[in-house]
PAZAPA-4460 file (N, C-alpha, C; in steps of 0.05 Angstrom, whole numbers, plus 32768, in hexadecimal, padded with zeros to 4 digits):
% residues 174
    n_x    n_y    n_z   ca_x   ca_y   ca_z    c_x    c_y    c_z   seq   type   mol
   89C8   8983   88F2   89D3   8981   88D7   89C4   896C   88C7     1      X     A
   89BC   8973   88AD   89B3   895C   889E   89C2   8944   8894     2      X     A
   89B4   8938   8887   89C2   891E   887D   89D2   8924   886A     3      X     A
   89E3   8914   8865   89F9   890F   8848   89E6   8907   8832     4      X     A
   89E0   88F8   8839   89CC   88DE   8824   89BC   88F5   8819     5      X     A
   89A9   88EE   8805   8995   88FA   87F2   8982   88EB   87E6     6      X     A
   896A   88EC   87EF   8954   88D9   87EA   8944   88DA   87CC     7      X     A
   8946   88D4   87B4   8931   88D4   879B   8921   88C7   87AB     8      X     A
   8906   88BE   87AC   88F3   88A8   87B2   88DE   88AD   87A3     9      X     A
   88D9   8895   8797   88BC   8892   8789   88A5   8894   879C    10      X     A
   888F   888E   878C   8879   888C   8799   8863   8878   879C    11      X     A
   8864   8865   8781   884B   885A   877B   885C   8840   8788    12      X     A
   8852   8829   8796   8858   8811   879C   8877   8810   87AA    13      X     A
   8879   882C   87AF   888E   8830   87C4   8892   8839   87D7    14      X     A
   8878   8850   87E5   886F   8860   87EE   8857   8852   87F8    15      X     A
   8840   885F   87E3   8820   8859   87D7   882B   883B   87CA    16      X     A
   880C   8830   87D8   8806   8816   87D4   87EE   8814   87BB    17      X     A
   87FE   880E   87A1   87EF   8818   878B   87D4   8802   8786    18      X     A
   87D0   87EF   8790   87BD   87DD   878F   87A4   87F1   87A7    19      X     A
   87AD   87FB   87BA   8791   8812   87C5   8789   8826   87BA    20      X     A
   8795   8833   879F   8791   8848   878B   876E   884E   8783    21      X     A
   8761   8862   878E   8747   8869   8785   8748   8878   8772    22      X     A
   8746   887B   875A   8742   888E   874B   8725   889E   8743    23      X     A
   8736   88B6   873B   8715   88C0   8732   870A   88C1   8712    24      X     A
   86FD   88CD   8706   86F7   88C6   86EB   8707   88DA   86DF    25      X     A
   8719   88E3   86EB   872F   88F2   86D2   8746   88DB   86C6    26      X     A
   8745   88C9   86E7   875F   88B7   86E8   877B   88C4   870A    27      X     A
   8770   88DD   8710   877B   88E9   8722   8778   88D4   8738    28      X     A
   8789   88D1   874E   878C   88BA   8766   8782   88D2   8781    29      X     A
   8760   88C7   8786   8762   88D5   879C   875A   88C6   87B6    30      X     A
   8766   88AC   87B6   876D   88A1   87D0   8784   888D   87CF    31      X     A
   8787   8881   87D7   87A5   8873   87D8   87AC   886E   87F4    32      X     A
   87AD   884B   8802   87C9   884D   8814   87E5   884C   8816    33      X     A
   87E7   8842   882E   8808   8842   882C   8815   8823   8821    34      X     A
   8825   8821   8822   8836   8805   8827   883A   87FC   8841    35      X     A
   883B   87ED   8852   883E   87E9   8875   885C   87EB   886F    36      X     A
   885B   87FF   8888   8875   8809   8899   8879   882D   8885    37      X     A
   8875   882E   886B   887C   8849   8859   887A   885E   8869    38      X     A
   8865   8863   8870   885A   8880   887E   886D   8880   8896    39      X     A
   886E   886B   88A4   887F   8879   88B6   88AC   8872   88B1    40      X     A
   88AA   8866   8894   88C8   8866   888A   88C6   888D   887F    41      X     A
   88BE   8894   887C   88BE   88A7   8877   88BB   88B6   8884    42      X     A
   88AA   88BD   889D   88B0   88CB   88A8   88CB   88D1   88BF    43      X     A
   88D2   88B4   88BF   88EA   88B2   88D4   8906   88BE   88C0    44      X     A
   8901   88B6   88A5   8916   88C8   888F   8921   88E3   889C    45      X     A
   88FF   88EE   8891   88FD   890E   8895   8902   891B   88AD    46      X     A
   88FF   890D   88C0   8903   890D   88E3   8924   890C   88E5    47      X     A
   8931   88FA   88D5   8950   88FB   88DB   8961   8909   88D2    48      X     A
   894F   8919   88BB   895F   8937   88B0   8967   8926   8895    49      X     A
   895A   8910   8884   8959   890E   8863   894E   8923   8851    50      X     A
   895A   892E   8842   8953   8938   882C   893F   8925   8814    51      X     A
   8926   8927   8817   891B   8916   8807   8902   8926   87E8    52      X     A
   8909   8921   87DA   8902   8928   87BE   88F8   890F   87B0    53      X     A
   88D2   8912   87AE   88C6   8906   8796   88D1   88FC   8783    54      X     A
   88D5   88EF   8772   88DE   88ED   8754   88C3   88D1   8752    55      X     A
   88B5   88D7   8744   8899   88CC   8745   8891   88CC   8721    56      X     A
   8887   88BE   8715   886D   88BE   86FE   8854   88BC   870A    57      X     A
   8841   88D1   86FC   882B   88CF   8700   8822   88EE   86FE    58      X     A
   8806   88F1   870D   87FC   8909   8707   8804   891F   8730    59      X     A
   880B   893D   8723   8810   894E   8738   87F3   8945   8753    60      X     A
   87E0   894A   8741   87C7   894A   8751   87C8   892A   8763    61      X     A
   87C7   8917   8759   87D0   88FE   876E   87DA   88F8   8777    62      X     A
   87F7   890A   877A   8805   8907   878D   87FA   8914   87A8    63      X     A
   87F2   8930   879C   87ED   8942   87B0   87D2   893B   87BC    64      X     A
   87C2   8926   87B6   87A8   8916   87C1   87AD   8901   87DA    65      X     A
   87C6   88F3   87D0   87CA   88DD   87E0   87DE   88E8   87FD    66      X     A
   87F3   8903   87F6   87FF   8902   8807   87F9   8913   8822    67      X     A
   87E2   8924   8811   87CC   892B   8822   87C1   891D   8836    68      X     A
   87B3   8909   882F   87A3   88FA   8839   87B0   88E4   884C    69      X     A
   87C5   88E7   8849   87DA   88CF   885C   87F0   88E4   886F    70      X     A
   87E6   88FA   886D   87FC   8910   8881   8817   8905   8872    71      X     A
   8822   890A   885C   8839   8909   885B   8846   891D   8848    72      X     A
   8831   8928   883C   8845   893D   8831   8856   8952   8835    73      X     A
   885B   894F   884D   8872   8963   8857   888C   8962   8856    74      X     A
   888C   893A   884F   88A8   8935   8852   88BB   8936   8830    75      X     A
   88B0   8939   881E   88BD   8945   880F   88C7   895E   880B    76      X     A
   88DF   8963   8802   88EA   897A   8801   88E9   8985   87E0    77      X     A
   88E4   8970   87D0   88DD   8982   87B1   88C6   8967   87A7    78      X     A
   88C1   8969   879F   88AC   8953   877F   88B8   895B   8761    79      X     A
   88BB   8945   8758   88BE   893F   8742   88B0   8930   872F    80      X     A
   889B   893B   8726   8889   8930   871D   8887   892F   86FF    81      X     A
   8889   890F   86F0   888C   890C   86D4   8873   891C   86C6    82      X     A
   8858   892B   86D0   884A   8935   86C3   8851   8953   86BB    83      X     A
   8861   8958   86D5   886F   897A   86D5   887E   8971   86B5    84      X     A
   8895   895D   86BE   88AD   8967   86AC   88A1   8955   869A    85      X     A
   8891   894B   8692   888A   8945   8673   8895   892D   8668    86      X     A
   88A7   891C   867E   88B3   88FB   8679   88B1   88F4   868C    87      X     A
   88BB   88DE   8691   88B0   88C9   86A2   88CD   88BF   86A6    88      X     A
   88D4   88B3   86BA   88E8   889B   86C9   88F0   8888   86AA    89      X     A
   88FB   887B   86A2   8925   8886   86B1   892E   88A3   86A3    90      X     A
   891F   88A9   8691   8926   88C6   8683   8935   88D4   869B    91      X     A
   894E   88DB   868C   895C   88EC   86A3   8957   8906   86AD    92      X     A
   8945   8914   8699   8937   892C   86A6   892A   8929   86BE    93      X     A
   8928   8915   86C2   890D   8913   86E1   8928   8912   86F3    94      X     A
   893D   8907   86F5   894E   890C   8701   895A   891D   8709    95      X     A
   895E   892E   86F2   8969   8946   86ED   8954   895E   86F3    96      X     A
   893C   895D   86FB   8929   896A   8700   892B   8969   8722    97      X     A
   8930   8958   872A   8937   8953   874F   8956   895B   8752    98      X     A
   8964   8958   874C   897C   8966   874D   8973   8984   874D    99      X     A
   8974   8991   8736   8970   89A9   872B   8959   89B2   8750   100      X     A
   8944   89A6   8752   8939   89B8   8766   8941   89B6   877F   101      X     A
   895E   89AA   8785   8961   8997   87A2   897B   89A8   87A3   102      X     A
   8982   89BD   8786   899E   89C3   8786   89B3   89BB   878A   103      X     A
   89B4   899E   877A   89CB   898A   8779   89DB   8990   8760   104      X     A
   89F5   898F   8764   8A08   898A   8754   8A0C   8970   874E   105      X     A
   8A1C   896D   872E   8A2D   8948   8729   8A3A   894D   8741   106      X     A
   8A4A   895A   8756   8A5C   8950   8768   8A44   893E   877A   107      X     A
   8A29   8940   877C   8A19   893F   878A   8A0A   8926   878A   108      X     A
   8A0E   891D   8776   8A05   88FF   8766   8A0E   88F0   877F   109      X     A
   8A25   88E6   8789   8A27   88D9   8796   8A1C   88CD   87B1   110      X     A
   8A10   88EA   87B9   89FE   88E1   87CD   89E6   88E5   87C9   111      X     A
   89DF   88DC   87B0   89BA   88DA   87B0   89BD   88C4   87A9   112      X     A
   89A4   88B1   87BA   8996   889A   87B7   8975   88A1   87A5   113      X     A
   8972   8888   8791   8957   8887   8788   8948   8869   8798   114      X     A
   8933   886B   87A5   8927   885F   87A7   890D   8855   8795   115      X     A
   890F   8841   8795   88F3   8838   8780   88EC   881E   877D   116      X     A
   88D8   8813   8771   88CF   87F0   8775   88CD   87F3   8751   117      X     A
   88DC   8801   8741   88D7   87F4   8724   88F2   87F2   8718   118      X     A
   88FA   87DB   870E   8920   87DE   86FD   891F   87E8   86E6   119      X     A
   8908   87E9   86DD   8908   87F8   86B6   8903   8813   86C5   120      X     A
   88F1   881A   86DB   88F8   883C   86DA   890E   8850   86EE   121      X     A
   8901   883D   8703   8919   8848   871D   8937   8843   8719   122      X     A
   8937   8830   8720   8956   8819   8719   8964   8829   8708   123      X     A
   8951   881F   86ED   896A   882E   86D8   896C   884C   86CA   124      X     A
   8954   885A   86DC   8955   8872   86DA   8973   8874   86F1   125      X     A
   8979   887D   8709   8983   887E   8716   89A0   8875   8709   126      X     A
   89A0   8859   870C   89BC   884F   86FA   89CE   885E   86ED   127      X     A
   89B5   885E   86D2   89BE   8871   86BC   89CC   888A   86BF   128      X     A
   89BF   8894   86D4   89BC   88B7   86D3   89D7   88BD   86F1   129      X     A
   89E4   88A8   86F8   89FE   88A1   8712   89F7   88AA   872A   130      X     A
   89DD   889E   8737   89DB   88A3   874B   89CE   887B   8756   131      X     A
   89D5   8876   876F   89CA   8867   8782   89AE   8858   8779   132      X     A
   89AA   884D   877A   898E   8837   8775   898E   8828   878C   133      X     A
   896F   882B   8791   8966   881B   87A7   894E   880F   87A4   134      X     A
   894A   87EF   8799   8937   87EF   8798   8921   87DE   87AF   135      X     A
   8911   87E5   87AA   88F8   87DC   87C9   88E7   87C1   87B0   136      X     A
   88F3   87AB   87B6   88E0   879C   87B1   88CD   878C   87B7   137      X     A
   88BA   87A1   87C7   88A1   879C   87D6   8883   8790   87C1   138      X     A
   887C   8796   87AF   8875   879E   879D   8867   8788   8790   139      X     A
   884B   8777   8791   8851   875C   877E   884B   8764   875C   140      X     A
   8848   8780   8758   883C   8781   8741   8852   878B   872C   141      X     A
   8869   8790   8733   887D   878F   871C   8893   877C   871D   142      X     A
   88A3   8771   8700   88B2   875B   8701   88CA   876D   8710   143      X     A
   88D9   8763   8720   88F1   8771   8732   8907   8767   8721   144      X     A
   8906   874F   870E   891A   874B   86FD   892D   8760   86EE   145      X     A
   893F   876C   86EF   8954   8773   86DB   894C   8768   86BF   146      X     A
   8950   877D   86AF   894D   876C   868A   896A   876F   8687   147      X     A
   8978   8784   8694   899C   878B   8686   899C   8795   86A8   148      X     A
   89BD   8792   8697   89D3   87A8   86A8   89C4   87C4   86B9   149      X     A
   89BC   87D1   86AB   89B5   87F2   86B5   8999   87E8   86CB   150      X     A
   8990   87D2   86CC   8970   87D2   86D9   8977   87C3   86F4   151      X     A
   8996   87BA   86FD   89A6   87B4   8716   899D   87C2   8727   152      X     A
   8999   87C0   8743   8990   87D4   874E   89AC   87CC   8765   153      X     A
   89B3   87E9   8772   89D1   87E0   8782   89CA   87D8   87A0   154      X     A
   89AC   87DE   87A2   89A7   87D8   87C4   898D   87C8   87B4   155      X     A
   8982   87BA   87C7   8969   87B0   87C2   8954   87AB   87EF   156      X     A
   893C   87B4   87E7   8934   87AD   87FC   891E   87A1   8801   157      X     A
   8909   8799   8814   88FE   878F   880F   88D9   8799   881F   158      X     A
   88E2   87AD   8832   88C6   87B9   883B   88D8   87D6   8843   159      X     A
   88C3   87E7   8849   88D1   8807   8842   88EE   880E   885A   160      X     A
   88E0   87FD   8870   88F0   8805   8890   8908   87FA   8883   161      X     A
   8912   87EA   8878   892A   87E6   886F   893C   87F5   8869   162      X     A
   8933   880B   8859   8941   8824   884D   894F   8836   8871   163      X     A
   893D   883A   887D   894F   8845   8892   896F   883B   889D   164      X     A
   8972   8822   88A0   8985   881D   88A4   899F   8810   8888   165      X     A
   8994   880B   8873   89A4   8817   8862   89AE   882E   885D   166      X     A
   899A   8841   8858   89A7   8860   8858   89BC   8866   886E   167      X     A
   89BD   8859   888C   89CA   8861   889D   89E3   884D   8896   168      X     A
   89ED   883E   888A   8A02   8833   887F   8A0F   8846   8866   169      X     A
   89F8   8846   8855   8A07   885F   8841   8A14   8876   8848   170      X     A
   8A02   8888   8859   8A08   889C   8865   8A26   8892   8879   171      X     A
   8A37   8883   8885   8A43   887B   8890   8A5A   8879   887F   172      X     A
   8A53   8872   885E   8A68   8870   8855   8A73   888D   8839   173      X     A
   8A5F   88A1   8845   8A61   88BC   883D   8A7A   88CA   8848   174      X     A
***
């Protein structure tokens, strides 16, 4: 049986370690590593029966470069990608774009978690839109500070393996 819980997860500096980013002369990312411990927080996710869904900015093609190249693209179950839907994080369409392909209802809100390392996009995308915030503040290149209320994040962590055993608290109290 699968999980209760419901994974959003970003990508860049939550996942992919955006300081290894090679680009090419379009701007497309076609190398990238991980974050230590990611690759395999993720795969132990997907291994325990998480439902996990992209919600990402950036370009289709760099995702599909990096997750390639790191064996991991299997473990998502949709992408949501701000180039598909034409906005970007906290815009609630990107939310509403992972819902919509994950075939979630508002009854359903409750058990999706967003993961992410930014509070102006993850945080208070998530917030806003009534689902779970989790943020990973692994990250030295964005301020983790809150500016308001909505950029709160309700979990906070601090390297990816963390998230496993939170989710297994959440899911406990499903």
């Amino acid at each position: 049986m699968g999980k209760k819980i419901i994974i959003f997860m970003d990508s860049g500096d939550t996942i992919i370690d955006e300081s290894t980013e090679i680009r090419d002369e379009t701007g497309i990312v076609i190398h990238a590593g991980l974050i230590p411990g990611a690759g395999e927080t993720l795969k132990s996710l997907y291994d325990d029966g998480y439902r996990i869904a992209m919600v990402a900015d950036g370009e289709e093609q760099s995702f599909a470069n990096v997750y390639e190249e790191n064996g991991l693209g299997y473990c998502f179950h949709t992408r949501t990608i701000s180039e598909i839907v034409g906005m970007e994080k906290p815009s609630p369409l990107m939310f509403q774009d992972a819902m919509d392909k994950n075939c979630l209802s508002e009854e359903d809100k409750k058990r999706v978690v967003m993961v992410g390392n930014n509070v102006r996009k993850d945080i208070k995308g998530a917030n806003e839109f009534g689902i779970t915030s989790i943020l990973l503040d692994w990250s030295p290149r964005y301020d983790m500070r809150p500016g308001d209320q909505s950029e709160i994040p309700d979990y906070i962590i601090h390297e990816p393996k963390e998230l496993i055993e939170l989710l297994k608290r959440l899911e406990a109290m499903q």
